[in-house]
N, C-alpha and C positions, 0 to 999 in steps of 0.2 A: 707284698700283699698288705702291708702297713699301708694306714692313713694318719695324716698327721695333721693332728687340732690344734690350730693356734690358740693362743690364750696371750696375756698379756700380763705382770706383775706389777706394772704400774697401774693400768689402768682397769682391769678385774678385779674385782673381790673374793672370787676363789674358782679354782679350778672347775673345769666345766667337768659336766655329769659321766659323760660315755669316756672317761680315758681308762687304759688299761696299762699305763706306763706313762712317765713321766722323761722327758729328752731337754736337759738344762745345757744348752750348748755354750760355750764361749762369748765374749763379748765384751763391755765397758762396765758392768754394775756401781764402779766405783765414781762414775760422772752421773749415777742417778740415783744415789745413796739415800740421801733424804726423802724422794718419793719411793720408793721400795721400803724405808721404814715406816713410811708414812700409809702401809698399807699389808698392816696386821692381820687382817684378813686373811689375806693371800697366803701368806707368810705363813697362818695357822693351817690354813687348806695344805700347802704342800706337805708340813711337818706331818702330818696326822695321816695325808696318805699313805706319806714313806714308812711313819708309824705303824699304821696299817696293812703292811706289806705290799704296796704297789713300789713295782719296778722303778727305780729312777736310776737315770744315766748323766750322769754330771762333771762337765770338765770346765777347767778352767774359772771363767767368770760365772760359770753354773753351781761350781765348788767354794766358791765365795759366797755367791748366796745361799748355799746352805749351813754355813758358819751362825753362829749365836751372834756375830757382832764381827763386821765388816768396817774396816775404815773408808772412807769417802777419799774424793781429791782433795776438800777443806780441810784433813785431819778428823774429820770427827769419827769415831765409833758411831755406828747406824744398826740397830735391831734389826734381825734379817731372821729368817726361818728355825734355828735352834736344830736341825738333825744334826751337824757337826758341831760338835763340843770345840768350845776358844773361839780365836777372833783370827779374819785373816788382814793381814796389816799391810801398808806400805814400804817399799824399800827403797836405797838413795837409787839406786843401778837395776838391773837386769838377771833375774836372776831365776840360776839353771836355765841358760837360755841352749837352746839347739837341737838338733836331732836323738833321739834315745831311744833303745830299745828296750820294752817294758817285758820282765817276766814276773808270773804271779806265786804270790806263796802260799795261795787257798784256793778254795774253789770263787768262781766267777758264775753268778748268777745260775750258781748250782752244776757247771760243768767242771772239771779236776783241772788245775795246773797244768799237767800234762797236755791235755785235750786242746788247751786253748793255745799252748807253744807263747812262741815268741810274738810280740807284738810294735809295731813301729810305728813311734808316737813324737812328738816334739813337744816342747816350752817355750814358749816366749811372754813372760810375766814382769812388773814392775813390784807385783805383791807377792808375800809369802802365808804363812800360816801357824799357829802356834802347832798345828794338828794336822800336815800334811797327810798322816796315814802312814802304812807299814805291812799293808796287806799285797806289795807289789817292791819289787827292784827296778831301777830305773838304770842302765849303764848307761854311757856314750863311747859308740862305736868305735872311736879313734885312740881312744885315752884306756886308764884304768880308774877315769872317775866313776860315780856312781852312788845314789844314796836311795834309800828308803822311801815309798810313797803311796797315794790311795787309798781309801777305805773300800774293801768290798764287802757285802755278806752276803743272804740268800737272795737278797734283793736291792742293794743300791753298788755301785761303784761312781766313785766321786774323790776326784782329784786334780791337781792341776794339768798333767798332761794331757793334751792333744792327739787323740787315736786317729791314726790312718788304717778306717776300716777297709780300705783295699788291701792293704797291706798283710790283714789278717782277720777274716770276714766272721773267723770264731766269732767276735766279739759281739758285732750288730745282730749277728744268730741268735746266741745266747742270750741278748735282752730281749728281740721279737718274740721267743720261745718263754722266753719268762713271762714277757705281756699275756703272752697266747693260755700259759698256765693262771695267769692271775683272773685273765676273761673269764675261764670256764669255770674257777676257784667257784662251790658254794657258799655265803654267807649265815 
């Protein structure tokens, strides 16, 4: 029952009126570093949403640009939105690359750990972050690897991993549901 409003962070200046949640998906930010800084604007509309308690759902390259300062493909640090404290950088290789199953250590857009279970998500990154997060365990199913990841609170989760919301439909719920509370939120 979601509609979904494009909008563009290079080429807008700030978020369009009618959203009731915010969906920063995956993708390259780091081949478009200088126009995404180059457009402060934007960058202040999303902070201020998220500030604001509007839902945002962010993974991967969506998690980058929510960082204070994102490295580019040139090397350069590029000003990006400020909700994530630190910078998210480049790496020589591949890293935490592969399938993972995510459990959390808080609640998720206001629903209990328990509730939401187990979640199966993957990585496939050349960047990391000074601030991955810690509001979530990440294992791989095969191994006894496993490290620490994501920011959640009552209203953003934002990390680098990749949710297979088939996999475990809590999630997509939980943020429509959060949208659905923020719509009807009075001001």
């Amino acid at each position: 029952g979601a509609e979904l409003v494009h909008f563009s962070p290079i080429h807008d200046t700030e978020l369009p009126g009618d959203l009731d949640g915010l969906l920063l998906c995956g993708g390259y930010p780091e081949l478009n570093g200088k126009a995404l800084e180059e457009k402060q604007e934007m960058c202040s509309s999303i902070r201020k949403a998220v500030e604001g308690g509007m839902p945002c759902l962010a993974e991967c390259g969506g998690f980058m640009y929510l960082h204070q300062e994102m490295e580019d493909m040139e090397g350069n640090f590029r000003k990006v939105c400020g909700v994530i404290p630190g910078r998210s950088f480049r790496t020589p290789k591949l890293t935490r690359f592969g399938y993972i199953t995510l459990t959390a250590r808080k609640p998720v857009f206001g629903r209990s750990a328990e509730e939401i279970g187990e979640i199966p998500a993957h990585e496939f990154h050349y960047f990391d972050s000074e601030n991955c997060g810690s509001d979530f365990h990440a294992a791989k199913p095969l191994s006894k690897r496993g490290w620490d990841c994501i920011h959640s609170s009552s209203n953003l989760l934002a990390g680098y991993p990749h949710i297979y919301y088939y996999g475990n439909p809590q999630i997509p719920r939980a943020f429509l549901m959060k949208c659905l509370e923020y719509h009807n939120k009075e001001f």
